[in-house]
C-alpha positions in Angstrom: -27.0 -16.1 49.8 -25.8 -16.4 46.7 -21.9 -16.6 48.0 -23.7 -19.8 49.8 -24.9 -21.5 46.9 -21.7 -21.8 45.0 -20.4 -23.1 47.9 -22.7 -25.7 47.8 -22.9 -26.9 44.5 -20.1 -28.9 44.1 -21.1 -30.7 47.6 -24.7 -31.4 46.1 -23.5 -32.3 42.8 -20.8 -35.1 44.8 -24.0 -36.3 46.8 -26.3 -36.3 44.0 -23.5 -38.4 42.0 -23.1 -40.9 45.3 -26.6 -41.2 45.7 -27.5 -41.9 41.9 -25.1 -44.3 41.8 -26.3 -46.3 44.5 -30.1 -45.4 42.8 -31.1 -44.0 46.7 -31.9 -40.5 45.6 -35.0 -40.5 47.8 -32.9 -41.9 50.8 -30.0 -39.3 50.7 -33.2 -36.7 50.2 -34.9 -38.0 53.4 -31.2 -37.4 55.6 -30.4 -34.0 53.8 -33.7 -32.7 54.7 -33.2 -34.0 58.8 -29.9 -32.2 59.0 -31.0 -29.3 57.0 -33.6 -29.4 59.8 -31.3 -29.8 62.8 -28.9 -26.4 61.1 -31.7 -24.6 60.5 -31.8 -24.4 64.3 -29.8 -21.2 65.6 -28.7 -22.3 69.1 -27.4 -25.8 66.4 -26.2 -22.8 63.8 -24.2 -20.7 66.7 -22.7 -24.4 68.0 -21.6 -25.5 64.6 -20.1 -22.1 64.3 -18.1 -22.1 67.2 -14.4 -22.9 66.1 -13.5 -24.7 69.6 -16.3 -27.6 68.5 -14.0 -30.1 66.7 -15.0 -31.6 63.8 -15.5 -35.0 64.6 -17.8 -33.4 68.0 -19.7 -31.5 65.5 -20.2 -34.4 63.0 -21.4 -36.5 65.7 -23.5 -34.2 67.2 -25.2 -33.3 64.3 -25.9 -37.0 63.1 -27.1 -37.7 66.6 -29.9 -35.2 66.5 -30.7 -36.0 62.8 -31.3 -39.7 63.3 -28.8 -42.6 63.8 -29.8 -44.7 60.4 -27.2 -43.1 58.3 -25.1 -45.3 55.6 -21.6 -44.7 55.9 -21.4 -42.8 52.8 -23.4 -40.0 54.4 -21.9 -40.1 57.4 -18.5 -39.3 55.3 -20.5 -36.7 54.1 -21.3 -34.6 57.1 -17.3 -35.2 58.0 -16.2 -33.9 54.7 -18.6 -31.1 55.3 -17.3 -30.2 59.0 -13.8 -30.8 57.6 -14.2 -28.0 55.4 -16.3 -25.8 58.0 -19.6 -26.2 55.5 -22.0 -27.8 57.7 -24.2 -24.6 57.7 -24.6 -24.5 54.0 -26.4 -28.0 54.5 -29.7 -25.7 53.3 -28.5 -24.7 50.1 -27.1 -28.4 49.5 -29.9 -29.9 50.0 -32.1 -27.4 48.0 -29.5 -27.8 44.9 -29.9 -31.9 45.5 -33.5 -31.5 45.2 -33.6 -29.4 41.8 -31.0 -32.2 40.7 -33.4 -34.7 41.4 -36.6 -33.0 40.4 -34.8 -32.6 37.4 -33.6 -36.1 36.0 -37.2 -37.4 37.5 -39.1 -34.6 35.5 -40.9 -32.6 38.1 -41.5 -29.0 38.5 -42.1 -27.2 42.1 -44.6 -24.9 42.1 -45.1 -22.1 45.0 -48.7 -21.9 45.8 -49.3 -18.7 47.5 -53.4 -18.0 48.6 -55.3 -15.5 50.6 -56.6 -18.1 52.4 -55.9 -21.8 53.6 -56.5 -24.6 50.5 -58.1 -27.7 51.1 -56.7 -31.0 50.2 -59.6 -31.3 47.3 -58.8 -28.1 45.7 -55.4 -28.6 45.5 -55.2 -31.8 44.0 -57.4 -30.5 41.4 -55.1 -27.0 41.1 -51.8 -29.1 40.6 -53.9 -31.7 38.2 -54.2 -28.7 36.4 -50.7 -27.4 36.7 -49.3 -31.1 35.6 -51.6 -31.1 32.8 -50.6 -26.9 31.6 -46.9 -27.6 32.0 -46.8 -31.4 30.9 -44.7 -32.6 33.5 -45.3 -33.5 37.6 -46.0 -31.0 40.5 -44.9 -31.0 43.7 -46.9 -27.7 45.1 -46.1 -25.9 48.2 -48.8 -23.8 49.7 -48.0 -20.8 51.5 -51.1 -18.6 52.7 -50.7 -14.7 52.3 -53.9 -12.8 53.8 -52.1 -9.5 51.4 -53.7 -11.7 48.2 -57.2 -10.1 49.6 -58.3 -13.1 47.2 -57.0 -15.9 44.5 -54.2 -17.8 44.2 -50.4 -16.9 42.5 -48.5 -19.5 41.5 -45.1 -19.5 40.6 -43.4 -22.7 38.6 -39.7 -22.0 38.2 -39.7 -18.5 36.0 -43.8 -18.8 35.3 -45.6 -16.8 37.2 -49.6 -17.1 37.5 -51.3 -14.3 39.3 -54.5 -14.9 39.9 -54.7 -13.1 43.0 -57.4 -10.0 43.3 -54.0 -7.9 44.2 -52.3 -8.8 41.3 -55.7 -7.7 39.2 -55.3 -4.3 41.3 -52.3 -3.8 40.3 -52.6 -4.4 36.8 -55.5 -2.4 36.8 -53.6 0.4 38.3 -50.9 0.0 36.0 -53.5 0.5 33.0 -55.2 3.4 34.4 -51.7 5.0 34.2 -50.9 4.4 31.0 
């Protein structure tokens, strides 16, 4: 994956420019994430793969799925991107966009990962915490892992909280062994 992020880059860092410019960073968000979507699929993947789909079919087609209310900017976009046969990097792009944004609007993602499912309550008071321990805004992702057995781990860029009854296990075990 990591030969598909520097591919990327420089297309997120182009889009992030264009989109800054015209101050419609949550727009050209909204329309990476719906193709980002329609790629993801694999039957889309294998099409968009598949060197006898011209460019300008491809761009089309993918646009068509994703939605018709694109400016013509993004539009150029996806073409540049089928041009250069990098429509199925459109996941890393739009993940690199994101940290670009979050960035320049101060806000940290945080990976929420429980035993079990979080209500909305709880986690508005869990990322009021987090906003208030790292002194910026959270935009939290909840993912549930029964292998927790209990607690939470949270991950915020290179911090990592584990609070999970695992993650006690295993520090135990690492103590009794020492």
């Amino acid at each position: 994956m990591a030969e598909n992020v520097t591919l990327a880059r420089p297309y997120a860092e182009a889009a992030f420019r264009i989109a800054r410019e015209a101050k419609q960073l949550d727009v050209w968000l909204d329309a990476l994430n719906r193709m980002t979507a329609v790629v993801a699929d694999v039957d889309m993947r294998t099409l968009l793969d598949n060197p006898r789909i011209g460019t300008s079919v491809s761009t089309n087609l993918l646009l068509d799925i994703a939605g018709k209310d694109f400016s013509t900017e993004q539009k150029n976009f996806v073409q540049l991107l089928a041009e250069s046969d990098r429509l199925t990097v459109l996941p890393e792009i739009c993940e690199l966009f994101a940290d670009l944004k979050n960035g320049i609007e101060g806000v940290k993602e945080a990976q929420i990962t429980s035993a079990f499912p979080i209500d909305s309550a709880a986690l508005a008071n869990l990322v009021t915490d987090l906003e208030r321990r790292f002194n910026s805004k959270v935009q939290a992702s909840v993912v549930v892992d029964p292998e927790l057995i209990g607690g939470v781990r949270i991950a915020v860029g290179d911090q990592v909280i584990d609070a999970s009854v695992r993650g006690k296990l295993a520090q135990m075990a690492t103590a009794l062994k020492n």
